[in-house]
N, C-alpha and C positions, 0 to 999 in steps of 0.2 A: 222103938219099933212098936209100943203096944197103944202109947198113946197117939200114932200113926203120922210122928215126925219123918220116919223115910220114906211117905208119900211126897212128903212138901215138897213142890216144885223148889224150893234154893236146894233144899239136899240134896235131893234127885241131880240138879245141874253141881254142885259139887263134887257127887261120888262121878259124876260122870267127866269132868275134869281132871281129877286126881287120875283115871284110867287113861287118860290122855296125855297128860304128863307122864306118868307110867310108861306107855306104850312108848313116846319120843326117847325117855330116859335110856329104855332098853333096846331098841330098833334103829336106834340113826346114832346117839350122841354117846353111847358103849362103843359104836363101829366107827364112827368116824369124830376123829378128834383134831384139833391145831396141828399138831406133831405128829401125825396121821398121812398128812398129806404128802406125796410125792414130793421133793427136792423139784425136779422136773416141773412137776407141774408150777409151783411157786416162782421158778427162774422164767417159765413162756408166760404167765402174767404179767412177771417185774417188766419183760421186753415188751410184751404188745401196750404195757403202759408207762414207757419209760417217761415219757415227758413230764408224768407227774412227779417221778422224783428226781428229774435231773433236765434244767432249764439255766440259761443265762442268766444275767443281772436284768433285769429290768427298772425299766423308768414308764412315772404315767403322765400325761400333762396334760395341756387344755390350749388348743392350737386357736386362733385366728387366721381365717383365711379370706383372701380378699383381692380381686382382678388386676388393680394398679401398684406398682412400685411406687407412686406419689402417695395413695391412699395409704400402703401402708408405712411407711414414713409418717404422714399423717399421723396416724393413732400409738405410733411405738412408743412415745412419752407419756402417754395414755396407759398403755398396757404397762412400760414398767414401772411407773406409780402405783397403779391396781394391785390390792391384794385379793386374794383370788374371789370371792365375792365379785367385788365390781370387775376384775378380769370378766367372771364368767358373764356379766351384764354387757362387757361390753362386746362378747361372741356375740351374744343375744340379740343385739343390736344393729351388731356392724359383718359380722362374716355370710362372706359369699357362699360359705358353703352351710345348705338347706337342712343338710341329715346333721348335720356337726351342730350347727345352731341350738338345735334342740337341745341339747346337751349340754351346753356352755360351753362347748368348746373340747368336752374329756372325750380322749379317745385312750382310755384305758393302758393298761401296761401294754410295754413293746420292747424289743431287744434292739441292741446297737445298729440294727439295716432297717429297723421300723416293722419289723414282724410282730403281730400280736399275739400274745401266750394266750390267747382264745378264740377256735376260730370262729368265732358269731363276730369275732371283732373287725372291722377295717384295717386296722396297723396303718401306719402313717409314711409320707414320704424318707428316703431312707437321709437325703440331705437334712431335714428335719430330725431326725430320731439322731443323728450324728452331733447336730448341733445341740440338743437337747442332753446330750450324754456330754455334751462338752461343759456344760451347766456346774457349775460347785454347790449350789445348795440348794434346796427345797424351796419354792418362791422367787427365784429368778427369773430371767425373762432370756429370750434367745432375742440376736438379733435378726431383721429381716432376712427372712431366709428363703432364693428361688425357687417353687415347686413344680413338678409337673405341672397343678392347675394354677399356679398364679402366685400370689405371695406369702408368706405367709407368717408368723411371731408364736412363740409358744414361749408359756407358763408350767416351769418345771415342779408338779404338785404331788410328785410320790417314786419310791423304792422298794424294790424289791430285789434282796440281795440275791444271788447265781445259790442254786441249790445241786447239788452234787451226793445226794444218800444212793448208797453202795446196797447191792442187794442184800449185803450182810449188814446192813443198818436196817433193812423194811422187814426182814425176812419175820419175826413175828410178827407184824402190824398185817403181810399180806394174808398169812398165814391163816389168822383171825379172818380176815374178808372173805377168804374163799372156803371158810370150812362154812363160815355163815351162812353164802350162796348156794353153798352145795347144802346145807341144811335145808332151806330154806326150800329148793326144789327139789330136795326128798318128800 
């Protein structure tokens, strides 16, 4: 103090820090703790976001879609030679469908009717997501398969096993998020 280090602007924003921690220490995070929070309140959480932690199996893949039964005949010996690389070149190249194209073909995880576990997602026709579950391994090919819009072959490229956590499985994990929130907009 005499050689006038608690002018210094770092001191100065330190001691006024430490007051701030301080203040949080003593005002929010003494009153409100994990183990703090409502029972209740943690259970209407778990519900209004249940789909996080309890979804089906899903599958992801990489569809080819295409107007003629001929055409896709055509490219099926194509696709099931292709490892997913040239699969997805040969979306790029050859499917009808414009949005899908772009993509190679992925149209993200989806459940056994073709729903997708996001909805920004499209989800896929449900004969296709049928067929695609009928698949045994990772890199398979479906066969032609009729769609609403036309025909179509898929490349079984991923899994995601059926999640089923119990609210007595999340209950800390929510616990932590909403004391967080609620910190956070204190």
């Amino acid at each position: 103090a005499k050689r006038g280090y608690a002018q210094h602007p770092a001191v100065a924003f330190a001691a006024k820090q430490a007051a701030v921690q301080s203040y949080i220490a003593n005002e929010f995070d003494a009153k409100l703790t994990p183990a703090s929070l409502p029972a209740a309140d943690v259970k209407q959480y778990y519900e209004a976001h249940r789909s996080e932690f309890v979804r089906p199996a899903g599958r992801r893949a990489s569809v080819l879609s295409v107007t003629s039964e001929s055409e896709a005949k055509q490219l099926l010996p194509d696709a099931q030679a292709a490892d997913l690389r040239v699969f997805r070149e040969l979306v790029r190249n050859k499917s009808s469908d414009l949005s899908n194209r772009q993509r190679g073909g992925d149209v993200r995880y989806f459940d056994a009717e073709g729903h997708p576990f996001d909805d920004s997602d499209p989800g896929i026709d449900a004969q296709l997501a049928r067929a695609v579950f009928a698949l045994k391994n990772v890199g398979d090919v479906t066969p032609i398969v009729k769609t609403d819009a036309g025909w179509a072959i898929a490349k079984y490229t991923g899994e995601r096993p059926a999640q089923n956590d119990t609210l007595e499985q999340v209950d800390d994990r929510l616990r932590t998020r909403l004391w967080r929130e609620r910190r956070q907009l204190a």
